[in-house]
PAZAPA-4460 file (N, C-alpha, C; in steps of 0.05 Angstrom, whole numbers, plus 32768, in hexadecimal, padded with zeros to 4 digits):
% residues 297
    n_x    n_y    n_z   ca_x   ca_y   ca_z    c_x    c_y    c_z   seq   type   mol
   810E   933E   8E6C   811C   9341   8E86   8136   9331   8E85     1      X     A
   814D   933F   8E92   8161   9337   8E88   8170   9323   8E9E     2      X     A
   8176   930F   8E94   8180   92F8   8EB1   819C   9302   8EBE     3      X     A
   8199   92F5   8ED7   81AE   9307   8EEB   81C8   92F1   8EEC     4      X     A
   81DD   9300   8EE6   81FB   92F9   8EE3   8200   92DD   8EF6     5      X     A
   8211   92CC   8EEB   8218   92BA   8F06   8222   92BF   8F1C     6      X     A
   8230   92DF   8F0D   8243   92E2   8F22   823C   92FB   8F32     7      X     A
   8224   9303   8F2F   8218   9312   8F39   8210   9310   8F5A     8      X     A
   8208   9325   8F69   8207   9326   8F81   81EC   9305   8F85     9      X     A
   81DC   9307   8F7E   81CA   92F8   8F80   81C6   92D3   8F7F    10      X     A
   81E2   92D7   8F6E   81E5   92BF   8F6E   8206   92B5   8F74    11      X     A
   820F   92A9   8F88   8226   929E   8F90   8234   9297   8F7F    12      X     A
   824B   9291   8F87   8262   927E   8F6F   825A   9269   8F71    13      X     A
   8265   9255   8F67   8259   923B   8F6A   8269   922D   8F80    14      X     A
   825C   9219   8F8C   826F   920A   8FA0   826A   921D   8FBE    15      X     A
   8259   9235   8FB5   8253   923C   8FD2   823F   9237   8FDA    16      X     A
   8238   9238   8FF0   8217   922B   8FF8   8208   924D   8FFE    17      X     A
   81F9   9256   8FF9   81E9   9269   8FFE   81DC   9265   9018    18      X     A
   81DD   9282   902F   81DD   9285   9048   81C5   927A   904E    19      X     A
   81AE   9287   903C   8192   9281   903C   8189   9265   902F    20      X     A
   8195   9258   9025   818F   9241   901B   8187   9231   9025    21      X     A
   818B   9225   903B   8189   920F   904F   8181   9223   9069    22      X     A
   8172   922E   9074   8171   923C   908B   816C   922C   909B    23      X     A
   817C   922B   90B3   8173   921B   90C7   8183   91FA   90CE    24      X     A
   8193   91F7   90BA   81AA   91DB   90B7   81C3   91E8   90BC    25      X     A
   81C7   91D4   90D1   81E1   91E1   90D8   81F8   91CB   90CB    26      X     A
   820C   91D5   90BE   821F   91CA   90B1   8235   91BD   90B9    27      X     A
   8234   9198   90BA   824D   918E   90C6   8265   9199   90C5    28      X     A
   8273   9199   90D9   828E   91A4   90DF   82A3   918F   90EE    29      X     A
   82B5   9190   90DF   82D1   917D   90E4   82E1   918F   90ED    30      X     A
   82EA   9186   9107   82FD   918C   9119   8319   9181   911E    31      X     A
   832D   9186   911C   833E   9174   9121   8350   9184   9126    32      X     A
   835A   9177   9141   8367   917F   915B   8384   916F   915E    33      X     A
   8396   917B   9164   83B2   9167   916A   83B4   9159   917F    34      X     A
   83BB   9140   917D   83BD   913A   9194   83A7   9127   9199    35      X     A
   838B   912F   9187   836E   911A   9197   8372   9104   9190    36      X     A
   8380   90F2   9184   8385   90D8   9183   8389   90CA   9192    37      X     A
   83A5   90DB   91A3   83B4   90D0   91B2   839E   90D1   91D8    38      X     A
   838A   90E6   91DA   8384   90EA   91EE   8371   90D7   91EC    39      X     A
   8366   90C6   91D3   834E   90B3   91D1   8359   9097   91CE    40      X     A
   8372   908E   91D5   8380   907F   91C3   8379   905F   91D0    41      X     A
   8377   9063   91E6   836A   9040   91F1   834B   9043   91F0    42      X     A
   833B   9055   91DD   8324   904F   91DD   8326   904B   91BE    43      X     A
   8332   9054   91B5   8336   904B   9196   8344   902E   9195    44      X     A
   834A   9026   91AB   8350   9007   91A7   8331   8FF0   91A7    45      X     A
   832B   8FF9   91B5   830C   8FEC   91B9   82FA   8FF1   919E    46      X     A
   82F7   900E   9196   82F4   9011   917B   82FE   900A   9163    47      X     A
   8311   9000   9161   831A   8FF0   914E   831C   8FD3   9151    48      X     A
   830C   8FCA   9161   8312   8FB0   9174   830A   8F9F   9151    49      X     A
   82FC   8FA1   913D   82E7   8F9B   9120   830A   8F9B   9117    50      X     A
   831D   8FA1   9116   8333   8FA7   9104   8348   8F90   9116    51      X     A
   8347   8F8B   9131   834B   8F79   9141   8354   8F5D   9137    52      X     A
   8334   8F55   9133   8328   8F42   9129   8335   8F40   910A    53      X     A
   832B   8F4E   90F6   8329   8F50   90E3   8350   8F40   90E4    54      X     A
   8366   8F56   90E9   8381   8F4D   90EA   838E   8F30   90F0    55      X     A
   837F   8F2E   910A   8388   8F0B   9116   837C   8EF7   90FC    56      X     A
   8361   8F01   90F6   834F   8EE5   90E2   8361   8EE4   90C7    57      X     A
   8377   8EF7   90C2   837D   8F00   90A9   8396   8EF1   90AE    58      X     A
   83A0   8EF9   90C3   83C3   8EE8   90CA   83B5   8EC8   90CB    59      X     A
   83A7   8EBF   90D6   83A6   8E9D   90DE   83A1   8E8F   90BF    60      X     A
   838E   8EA4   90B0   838C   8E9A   9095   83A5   8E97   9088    61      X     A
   83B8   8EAA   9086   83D0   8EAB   907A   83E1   8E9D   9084    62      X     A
   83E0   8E92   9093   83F6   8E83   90A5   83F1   8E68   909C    63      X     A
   83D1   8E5B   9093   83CF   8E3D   9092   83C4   8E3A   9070    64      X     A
   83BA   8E50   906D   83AE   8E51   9056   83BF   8E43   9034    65      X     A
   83D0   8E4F   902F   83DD   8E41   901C   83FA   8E35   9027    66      X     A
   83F0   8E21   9036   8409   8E0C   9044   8406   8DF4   9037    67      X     A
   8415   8DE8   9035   8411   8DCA   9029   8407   8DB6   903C    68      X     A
   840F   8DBA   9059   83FD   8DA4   906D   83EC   8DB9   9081    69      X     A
   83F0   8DCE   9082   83D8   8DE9   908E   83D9   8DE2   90A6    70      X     A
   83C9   8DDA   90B6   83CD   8DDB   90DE   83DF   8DC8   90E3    71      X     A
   83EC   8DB8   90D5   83F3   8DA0   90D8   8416   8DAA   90E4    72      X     A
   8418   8DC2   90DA   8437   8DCD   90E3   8435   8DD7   90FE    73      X     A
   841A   8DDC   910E   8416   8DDF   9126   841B   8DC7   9138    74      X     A
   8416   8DB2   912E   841D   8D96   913A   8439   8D92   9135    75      X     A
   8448   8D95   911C   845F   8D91   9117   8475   8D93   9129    76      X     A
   8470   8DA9   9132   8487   8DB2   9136   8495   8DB3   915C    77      X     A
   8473   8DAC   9166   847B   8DB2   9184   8480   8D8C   917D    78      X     A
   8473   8D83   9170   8478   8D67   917A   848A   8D59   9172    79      X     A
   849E   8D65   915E   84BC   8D5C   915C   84CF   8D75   916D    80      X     A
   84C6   8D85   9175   84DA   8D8A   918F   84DE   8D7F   91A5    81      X     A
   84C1   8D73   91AE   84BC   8D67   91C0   84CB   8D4A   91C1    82      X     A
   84CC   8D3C   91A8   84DE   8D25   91A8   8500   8D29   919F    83      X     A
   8502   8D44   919C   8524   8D49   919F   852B   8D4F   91BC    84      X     A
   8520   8D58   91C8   851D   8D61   91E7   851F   8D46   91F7    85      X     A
   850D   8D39   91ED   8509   8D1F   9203   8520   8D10   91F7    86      X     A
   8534   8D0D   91DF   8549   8CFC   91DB   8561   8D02   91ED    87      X     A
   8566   8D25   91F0   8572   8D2A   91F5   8578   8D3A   921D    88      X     A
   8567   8D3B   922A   855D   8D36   923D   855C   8D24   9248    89      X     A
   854A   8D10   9244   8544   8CFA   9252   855C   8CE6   9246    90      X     A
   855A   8CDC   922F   856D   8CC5   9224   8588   8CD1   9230    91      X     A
   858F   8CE5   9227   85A9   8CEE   9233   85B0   8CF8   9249    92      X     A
   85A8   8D0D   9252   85A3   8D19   9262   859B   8D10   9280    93      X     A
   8587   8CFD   9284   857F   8CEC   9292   856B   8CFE   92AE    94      X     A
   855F   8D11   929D   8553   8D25   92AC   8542   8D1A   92BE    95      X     A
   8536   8D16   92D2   8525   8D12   92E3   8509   8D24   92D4    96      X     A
   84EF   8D10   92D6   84D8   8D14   92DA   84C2   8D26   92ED    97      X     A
   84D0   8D23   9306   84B4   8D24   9317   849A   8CFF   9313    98      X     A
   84A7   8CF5   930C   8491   8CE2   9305   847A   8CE4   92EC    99      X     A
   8481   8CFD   92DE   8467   8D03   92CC   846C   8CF0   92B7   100      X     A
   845F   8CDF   929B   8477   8CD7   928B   8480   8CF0   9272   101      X     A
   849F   8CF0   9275   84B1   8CFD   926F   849D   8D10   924C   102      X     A
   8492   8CFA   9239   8480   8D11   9222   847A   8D24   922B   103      X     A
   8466   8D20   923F   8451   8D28   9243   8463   8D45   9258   104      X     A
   8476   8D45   9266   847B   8D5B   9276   8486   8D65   925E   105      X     A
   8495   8D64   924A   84A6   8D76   923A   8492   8D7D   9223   106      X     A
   8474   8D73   9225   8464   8D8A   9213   8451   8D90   9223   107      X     A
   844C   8D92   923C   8447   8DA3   924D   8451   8DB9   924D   108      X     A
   8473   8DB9   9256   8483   8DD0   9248   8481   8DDC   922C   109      X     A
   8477   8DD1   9220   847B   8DD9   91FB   8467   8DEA   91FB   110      X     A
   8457   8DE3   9207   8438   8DF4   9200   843F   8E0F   91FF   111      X     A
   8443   8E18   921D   8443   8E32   921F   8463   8E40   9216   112      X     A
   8474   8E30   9211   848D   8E39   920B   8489   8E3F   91E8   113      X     A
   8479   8E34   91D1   8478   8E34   91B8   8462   8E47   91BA   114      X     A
   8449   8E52   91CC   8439   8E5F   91C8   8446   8E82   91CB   115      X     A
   845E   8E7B   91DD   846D   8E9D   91E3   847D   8EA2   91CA   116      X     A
   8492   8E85   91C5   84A3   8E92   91B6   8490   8E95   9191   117      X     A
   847C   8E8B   9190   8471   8E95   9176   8469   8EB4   9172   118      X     A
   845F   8EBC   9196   844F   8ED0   9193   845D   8EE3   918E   119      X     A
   8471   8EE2   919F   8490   8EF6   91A2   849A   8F00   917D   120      X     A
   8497   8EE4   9173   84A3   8EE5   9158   848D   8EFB   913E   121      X     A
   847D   8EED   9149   8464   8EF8   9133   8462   8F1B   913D   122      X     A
   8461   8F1A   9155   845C   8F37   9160   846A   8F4A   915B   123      X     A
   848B   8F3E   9157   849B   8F54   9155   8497   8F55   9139   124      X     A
   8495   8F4F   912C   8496   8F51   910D   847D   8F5C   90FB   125      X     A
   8466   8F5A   910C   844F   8F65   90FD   8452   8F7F   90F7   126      X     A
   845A   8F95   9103   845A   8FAC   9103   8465   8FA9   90DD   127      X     A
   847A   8F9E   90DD   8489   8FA4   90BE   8480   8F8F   90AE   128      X     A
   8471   8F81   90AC   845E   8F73   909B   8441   8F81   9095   129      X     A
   8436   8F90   90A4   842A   8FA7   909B   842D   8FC6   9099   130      X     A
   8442   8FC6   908E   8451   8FDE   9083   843B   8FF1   9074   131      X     A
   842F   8FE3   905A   8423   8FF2   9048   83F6   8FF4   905F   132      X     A
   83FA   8FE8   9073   83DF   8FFB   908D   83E5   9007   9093   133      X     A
   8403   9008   9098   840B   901E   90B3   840A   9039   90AC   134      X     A
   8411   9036   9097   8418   9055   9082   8408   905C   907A   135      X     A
   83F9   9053   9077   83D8   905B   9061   83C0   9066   9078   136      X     A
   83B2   905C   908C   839E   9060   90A3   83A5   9062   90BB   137      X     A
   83A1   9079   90C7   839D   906E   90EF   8387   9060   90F2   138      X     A
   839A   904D   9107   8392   9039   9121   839F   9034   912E   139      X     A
   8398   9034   9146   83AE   9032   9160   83C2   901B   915A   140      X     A
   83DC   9019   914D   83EA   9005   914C   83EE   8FF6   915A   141      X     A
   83E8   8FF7   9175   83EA   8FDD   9186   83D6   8FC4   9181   142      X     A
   83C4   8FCF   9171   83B1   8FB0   916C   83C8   8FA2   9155   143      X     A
   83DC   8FA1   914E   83E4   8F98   913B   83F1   8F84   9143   144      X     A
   8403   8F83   9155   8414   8F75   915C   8401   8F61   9171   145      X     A
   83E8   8F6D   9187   83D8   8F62   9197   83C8   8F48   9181   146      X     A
   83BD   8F55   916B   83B3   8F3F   9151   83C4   8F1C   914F   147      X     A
   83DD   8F2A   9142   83EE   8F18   913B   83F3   8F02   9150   148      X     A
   83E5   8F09   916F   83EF   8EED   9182   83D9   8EDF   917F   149      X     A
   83C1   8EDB   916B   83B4   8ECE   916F   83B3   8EBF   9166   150      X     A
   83C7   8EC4   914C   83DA   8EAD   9139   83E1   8E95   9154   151      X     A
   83F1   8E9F   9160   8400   8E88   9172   83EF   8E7A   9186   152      X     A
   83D1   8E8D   918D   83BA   8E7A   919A   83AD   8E63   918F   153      X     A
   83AF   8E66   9174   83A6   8E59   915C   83B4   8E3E   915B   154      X     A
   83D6   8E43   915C   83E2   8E29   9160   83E7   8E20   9179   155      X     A
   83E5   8E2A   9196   83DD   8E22   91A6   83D2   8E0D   91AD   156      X     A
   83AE   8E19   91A9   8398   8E02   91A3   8399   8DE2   918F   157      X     A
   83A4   8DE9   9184   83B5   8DD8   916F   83C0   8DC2   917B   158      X     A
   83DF   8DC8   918E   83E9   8DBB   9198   83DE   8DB0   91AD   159      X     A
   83CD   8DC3   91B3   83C0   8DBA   91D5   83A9   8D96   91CF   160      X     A
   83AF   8D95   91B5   839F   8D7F   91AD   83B1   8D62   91B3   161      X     A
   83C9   8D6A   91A8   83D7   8D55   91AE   83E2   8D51   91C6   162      X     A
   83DD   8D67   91DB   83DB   8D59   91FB   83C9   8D50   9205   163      X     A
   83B5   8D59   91F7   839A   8D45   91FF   83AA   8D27   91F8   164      X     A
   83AA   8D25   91E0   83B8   8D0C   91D7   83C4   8CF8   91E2   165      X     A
   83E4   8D00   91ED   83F4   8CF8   91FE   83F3   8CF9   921A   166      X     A
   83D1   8CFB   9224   83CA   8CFE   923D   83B5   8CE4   9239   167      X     A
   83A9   8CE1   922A   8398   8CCB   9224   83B4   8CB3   921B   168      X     A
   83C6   8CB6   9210   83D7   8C9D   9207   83E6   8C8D   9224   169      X     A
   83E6   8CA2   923A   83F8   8C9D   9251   83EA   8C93   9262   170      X     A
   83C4   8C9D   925C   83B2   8C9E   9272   83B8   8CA9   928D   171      X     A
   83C0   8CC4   928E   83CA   8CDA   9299   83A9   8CED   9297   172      X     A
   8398   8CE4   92AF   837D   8CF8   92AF   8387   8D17   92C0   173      X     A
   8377   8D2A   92AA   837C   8D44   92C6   8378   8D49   92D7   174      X     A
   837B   8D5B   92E7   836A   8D5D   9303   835D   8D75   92F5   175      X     A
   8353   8D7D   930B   8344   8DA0   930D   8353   8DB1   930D   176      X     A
   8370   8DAF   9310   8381   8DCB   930D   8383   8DD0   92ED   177      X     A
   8377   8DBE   92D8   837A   8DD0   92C3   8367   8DDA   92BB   178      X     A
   834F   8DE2   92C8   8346   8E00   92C7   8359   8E13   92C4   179      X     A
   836D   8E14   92D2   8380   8E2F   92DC   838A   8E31   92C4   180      X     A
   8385   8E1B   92AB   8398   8E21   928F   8395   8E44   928C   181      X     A
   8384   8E4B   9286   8376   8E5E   9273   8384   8E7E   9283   182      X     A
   8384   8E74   929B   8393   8E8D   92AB   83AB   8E8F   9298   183      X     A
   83BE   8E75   929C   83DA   8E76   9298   83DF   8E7B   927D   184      X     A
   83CE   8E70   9266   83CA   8E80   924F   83C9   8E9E   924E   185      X     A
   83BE   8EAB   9260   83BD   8EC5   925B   83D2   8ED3   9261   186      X     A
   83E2   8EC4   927D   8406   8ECC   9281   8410   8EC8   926E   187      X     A
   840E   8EB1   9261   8425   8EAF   9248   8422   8EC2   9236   188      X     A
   8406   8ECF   9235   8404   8EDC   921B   840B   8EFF   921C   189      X     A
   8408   8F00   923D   8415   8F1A   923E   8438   8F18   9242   190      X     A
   843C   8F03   924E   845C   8EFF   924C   846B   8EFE   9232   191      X     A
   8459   8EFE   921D   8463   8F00   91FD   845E   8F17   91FC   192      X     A
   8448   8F2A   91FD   8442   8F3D   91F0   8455   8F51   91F5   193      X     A
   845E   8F56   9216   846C   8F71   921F   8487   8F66   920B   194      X     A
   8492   8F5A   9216   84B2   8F58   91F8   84A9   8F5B   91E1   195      X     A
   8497   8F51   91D6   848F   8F50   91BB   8488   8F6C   91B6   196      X     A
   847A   8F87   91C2   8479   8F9B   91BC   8492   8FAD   91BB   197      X     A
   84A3   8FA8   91CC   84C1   8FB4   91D4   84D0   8FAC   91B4   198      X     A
   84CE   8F8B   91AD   84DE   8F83   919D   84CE   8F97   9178   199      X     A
   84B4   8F94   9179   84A0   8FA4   9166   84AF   8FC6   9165   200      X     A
   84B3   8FCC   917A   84BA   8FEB   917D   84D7   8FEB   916E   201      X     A
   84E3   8FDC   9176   8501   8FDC   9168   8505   8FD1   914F   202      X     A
   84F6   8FBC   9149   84FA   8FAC   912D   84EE   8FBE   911A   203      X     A
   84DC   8FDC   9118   84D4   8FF3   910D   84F3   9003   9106   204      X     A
   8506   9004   9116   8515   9018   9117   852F   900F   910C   205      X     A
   8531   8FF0   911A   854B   8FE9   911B   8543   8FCA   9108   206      X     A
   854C   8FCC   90EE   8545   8FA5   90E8   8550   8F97   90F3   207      X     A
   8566   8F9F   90FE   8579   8F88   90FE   856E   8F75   9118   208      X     A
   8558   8F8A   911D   8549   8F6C   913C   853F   8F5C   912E   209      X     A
   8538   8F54   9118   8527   8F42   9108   853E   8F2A   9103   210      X     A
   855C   8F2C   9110   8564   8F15   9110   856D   8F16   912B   211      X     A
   8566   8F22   9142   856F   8F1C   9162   8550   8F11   916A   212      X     A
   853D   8F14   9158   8523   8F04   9169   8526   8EEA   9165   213      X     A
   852C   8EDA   914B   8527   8EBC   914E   8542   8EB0   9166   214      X     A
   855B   8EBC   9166   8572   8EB8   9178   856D   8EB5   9196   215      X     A
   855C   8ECC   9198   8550   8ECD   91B7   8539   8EB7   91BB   216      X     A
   8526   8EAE   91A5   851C   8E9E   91B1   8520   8E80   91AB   217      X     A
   8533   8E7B   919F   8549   8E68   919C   8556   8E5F   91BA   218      X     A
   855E   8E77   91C3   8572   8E76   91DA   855F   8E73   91F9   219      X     A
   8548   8E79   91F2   8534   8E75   9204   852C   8E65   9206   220      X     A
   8524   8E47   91F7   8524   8E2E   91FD   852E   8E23   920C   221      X     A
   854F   8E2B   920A   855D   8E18   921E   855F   8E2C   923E   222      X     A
   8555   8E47   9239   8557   8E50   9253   8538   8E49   9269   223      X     A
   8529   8E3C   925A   8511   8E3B   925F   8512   8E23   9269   224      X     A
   8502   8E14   9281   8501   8DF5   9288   84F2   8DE6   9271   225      X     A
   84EF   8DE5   9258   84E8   8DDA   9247   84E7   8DBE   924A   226      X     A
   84FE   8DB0   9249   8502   8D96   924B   850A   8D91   9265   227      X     A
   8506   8D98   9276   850C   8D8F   928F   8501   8DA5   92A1   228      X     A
   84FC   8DA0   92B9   84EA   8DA1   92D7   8505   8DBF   92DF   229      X     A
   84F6   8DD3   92EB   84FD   8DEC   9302   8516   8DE1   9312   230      X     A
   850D   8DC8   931B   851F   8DBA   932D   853C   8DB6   9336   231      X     A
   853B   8DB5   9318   8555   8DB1   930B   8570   8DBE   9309   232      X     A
   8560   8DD9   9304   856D   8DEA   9310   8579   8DE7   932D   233      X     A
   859D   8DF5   932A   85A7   8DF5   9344   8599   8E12   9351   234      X     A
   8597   8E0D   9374   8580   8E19   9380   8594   8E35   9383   235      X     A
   85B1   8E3E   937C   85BC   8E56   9389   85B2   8E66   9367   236      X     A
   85A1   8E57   934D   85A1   8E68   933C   8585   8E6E   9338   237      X     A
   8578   8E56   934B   8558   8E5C   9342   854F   8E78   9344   238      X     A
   854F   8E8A   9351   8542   8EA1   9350   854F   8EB3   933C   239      X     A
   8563   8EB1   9333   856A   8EC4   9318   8560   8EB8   9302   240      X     A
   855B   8E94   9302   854E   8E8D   92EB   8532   8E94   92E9   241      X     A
   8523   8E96   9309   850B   8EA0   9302   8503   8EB3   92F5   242      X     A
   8512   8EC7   92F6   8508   8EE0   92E8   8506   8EDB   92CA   243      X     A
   850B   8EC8   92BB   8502   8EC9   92A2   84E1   8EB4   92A2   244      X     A
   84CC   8ECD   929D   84B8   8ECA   92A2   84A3   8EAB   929E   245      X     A
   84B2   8EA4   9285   84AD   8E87   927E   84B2   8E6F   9290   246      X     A
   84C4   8E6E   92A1   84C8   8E62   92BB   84B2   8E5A   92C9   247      X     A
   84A0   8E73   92D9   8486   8E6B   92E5   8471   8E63   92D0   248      X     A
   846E   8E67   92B6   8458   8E63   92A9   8459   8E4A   929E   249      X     A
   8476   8E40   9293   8476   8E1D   9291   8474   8E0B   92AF   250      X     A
   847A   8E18   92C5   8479   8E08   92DD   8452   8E0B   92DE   251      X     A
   8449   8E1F   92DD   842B   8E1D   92E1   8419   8E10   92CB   252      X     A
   8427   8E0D   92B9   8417   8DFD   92A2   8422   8DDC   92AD   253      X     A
   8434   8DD4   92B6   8432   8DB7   92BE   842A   8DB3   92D9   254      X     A
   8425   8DC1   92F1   8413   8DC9   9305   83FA   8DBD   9300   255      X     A
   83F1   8DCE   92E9   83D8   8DC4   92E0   83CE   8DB9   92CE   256      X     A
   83E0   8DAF   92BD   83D7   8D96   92A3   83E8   8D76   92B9   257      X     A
   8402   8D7A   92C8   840D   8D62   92CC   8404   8D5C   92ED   258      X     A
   83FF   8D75   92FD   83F3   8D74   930F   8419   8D75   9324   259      X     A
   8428   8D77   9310   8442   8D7D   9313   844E   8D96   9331   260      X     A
   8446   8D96   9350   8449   8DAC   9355   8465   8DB3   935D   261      X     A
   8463   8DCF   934F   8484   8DD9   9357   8493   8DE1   936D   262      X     A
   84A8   8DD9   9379   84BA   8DE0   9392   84AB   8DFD   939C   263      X     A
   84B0   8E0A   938C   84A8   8E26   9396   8497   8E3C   937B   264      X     A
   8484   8E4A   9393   846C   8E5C   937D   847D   8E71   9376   265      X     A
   8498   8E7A   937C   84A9   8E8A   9372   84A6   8E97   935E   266      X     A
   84B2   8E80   934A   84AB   8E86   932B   849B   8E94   9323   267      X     A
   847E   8E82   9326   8469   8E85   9320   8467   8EA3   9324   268      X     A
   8466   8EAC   9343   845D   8ECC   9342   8473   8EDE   9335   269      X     A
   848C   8ED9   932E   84A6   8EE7   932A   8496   8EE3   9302   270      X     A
   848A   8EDC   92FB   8481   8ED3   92E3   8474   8EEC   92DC   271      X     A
   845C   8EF6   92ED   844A   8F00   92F7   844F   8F1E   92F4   272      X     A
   8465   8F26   930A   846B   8F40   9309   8480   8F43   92F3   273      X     A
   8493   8F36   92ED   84AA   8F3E   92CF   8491   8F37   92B8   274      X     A
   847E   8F2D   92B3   8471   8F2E   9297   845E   8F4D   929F   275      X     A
   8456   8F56   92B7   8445   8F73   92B8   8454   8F85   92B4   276      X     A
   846A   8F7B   92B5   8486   8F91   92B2   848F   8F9E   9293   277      X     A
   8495   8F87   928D   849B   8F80   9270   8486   8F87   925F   278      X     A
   8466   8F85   9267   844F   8F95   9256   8455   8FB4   925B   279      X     A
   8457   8FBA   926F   8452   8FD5   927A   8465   8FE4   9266   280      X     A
   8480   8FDA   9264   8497   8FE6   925B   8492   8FE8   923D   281      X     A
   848A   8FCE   922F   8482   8FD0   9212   8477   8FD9   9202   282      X     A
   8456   8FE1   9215   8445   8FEF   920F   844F   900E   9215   283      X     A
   8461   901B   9223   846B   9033   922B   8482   903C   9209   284      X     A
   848E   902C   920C   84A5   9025   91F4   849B   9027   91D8   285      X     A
   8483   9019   91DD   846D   9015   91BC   8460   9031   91BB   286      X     A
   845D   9044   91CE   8445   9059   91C7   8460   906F   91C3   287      X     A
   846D   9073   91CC   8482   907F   91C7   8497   9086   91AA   288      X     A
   8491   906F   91A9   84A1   9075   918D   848C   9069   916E   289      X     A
   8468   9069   9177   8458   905F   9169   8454   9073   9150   290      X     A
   8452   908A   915B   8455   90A7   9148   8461   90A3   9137   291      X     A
   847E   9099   9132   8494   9096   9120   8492   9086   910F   292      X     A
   847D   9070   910F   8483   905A   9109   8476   9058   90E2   293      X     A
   8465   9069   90DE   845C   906A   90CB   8469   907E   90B2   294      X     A
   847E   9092   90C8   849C   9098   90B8   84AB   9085   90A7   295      X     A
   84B1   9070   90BB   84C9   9061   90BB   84CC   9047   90B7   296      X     A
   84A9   9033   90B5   84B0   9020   90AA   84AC   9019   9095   297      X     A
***
């Protein structure tokens, strides 16, 4: 009896599955539709929340990991600003207090002023420090730059040690308004993020923002009450100075670490609506030109 051809009716080519073979299994099917990314795209943030994590643990490692003094540059640095500030301020300057002592209000200010301008910095720049993810896998690119501020929570906590510090050296006890810290942390952190996404969207397209970000937050120190009190300000400019969002968020962080209260809650809410503004706009700005981005950087 003679055997039947491969290529015979009876027996398929290879690589095909025979109708009758499997009767009754129905065979996965991949779909893919234009567009379904984008219609799932803040649920694919939550789903990637594992890649979140994974990013921030990966930046804080790299950041301290092969340093020669490792967290120690988190202390460094607010606490020799803080004593160029107070030379030049107070010794010179002859800034008025409020009564707080003079350290202790100008790293009150430091806190949340070194926690924006890190985030700002790190944020706009992640996008092109992971050049060789962007191009290779989807994930909603906005966890990228959201990751990278946790770098700057990291030195935050850090610093926030050495106001414990110089709160115990003054014997300066808190009250209960710094509960309210943790709020005003979270203003600061969206008051970084909306610029920091705007500045991410452009530093993709345009390099040349990778030398207008350190400039701007250079120039934001001294526009910021850093070393000196809201007060200070003459009163026909206070409300145009408020609008730069940092204004209410250093007045609310000495509110409630100095018990410091400010002339007016102005700021504070003018803080409030220009940082929901400034997210709204960034995140609009970032999804817009997010498509491109794996073109072009």
């Amino acid at each position: 009896m003679s055997t039947p051809s491969p290529h015979s009716p009876n027996h398929p080519p290879a690589g095909i599955a025979s109708p009758s073979a499997a009767p009754g299994l129905a065979k996965p099917r991949l779909l893919i539709r234009a567009g379904h990314s984008e219609q799932h795209y803040w649920q694919d943030l939550w789903r990637y929340r594992e890649l979140f994590y994974f990013l921030a643990w990966r930046d804080v490692l790299v950041r301290y990991k092969q340093t020669a003094i490792g967290v120690a540059w988190a202390v460094l640095r607010p606490l020799l600003t803080m004593l160029v500030l107070c030379f030049v301020f107070r010794s010179i300057a002859n800034i008025p207090s409020g009564g707080v002592p003079y350290p202790l209000l100008v790293f009150a200010g430091m806190l949340p002023w070194q926690f924006f301008a890190n985030a700002l910095s790190e944020s706009s720049s992640s996008l092109v420090g992971n050049a060789n993810l962007i191009s290779k896998v989807y994930f909603p690119r906005l966890i990228v730059p959201a990751s990278s501020v946790i770098v700057s929570l990291v030195d935050f906590l850090v610093s926030f040690l050495i106001l414990l510090g110089l709160m115990a050296w003054y014997r300066f006890a808190p009250s209960v308004r710094i509960l309210a810290l943790p709020g005003l942390v979270g203003l600061a952190f969206f008051a970084a993020l909306g610029p920091g996404l705007l500045m991410t969207a452009l530093n993709v397209r345009y390099r040349d923002f990778r030398y207008v970000i350190p400039f701007v937050v250079q120039f934001g120190l001294y526009l910021s009450p850093v070393g000196f009190v809201s007060s200070a300000v003459p009163e026909r400019w206070r409300l145009l100075y408020a609008l730069n969002p940092m204004v209410g968020v250093i007045d609310g962080f000495r509110w409630a670490i100095c018990g410091l209260t400010p002339e007016s809650w102005l700021p504070l809410g003018l803080a409030l609506v220009v940082s929901s503004v400034l997210l709204v706009a960034g995140i609009i700005c970032f999804r817009r030109t997010e498509r491109t981005f794996a073109d072009i950087i």
